[in-house]
Every structure is written in structure tokens, then in C-alpha cells.
N, C-alpha and C positions, 0 to 999 in steps of 0.2 A: 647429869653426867658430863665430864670435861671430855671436847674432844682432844684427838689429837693434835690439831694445831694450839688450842689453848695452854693442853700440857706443855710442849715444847717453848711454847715462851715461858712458861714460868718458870723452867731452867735455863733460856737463856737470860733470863731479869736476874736469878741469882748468878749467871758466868757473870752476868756485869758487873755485879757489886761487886766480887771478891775481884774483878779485874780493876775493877778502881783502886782497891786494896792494893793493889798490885804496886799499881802507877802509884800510888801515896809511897809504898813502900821504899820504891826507886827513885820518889825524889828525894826523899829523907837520907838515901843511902850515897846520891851523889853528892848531897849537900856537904855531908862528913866527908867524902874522896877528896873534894872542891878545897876541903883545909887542910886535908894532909898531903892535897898539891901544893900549896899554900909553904906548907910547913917545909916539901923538898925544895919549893924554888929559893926560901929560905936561906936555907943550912945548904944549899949548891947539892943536892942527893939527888941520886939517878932517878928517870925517870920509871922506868921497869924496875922491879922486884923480884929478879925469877924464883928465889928462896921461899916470897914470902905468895905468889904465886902459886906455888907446885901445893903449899902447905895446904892452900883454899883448896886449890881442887881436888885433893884427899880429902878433905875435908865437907867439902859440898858432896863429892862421888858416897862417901859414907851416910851420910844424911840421906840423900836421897836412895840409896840401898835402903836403908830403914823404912822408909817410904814408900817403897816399893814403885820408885818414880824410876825411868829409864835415865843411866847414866849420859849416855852422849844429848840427850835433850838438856840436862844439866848443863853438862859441859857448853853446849854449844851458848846456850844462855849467856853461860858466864864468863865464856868468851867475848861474846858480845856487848858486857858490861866493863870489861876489863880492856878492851879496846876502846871502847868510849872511853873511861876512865881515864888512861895515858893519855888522849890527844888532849884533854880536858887539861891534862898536869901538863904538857908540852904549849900549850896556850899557855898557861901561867904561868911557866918559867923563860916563854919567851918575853911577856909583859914585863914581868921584874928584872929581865937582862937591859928590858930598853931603857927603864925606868932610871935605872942606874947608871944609863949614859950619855 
């Protein structure tokens, strides 16, 4: 018979795998941000998005409703990635402004 401390690792051993999942997921997802920073310092296109912005978090907030995940936990996440996101695009458009002069 498991005790209780055995069960509980053996869900935190699965929180860690899917939290690795996680962290894979989010490096895969910066890697794409990283060329469509890329692509705005580019073409000179703003850093912020708030059109395309608003669109995700209707979009994430719907998801997650289905889910039955709590929205502002969403939210806050994807604030958080979206804020990284921009300074990330604000670094690289400040490299290609220097680059250029």
C-alpha cells in the first residue's frame, strides 16, 4: 500500500513533466515572437499590436472558459508573455536601427 507521501510525488513527477511541456512549449512560442520581431523591425512596424492583442485575449479567455480554467489566471499568464514578447521586439528593433547606422 502507497503511503501518502509516495502518492504525492507521484503527482508531483507528473506536474513536472507536463511543466517541462510547458517550458518547451514557450520556448517554441518565443522562437516564432523572436521572427515576427524580426519581421517588424523589418518593415519599421510598431511594436505593440493592440488590435491584434485584444483579438488573443478573447481568444485565450474563450479557450480557457472551455476549459474550465480561471480567466484572469489566463490573463495574467498572457500578460506576462506578451510583455516579454515586446521588450524582446524593442531589443531587436533597437539592434537593426543601430545596424543601419
Amino acid at each position: 500500500m502507497k503511503t501518502k507521501v509516495e502518492s504525492i510525488k507521484k503527482f508531483r513527477k507528473n506536474i513536472d513533466k507536463i511543466d517541462r511541456k510547458l517550458i518547451f512549449v514557450l520556448a517554441e512560442r518565443f522562437r516564432l515572437t523572436e521572427k515576427v520581431g524580426e519581421y517588424k523591425a523589418k518593415y519599421d512596424l510598431p511594436v505593440k499590436d493592440p488590435v491584434r492583442e485584444q483579438e488573443m485575449f478573447t481568444e485565450r479567455r474563450l479557450w480557457a472558459k472551455e476549459l474550465g480554467i480561471d480567466k484572469n489566471v489566463v490573463d495574467k499568464i498572457f500578460n506576462l508573455i506578451i510583455k516579454s514578447v515586446r521588450q524582446k521586439h524593442k531589443i531587436i528593433k533597437k539592434v537593426k536601427v543601430k545596424s543601419h547606422n
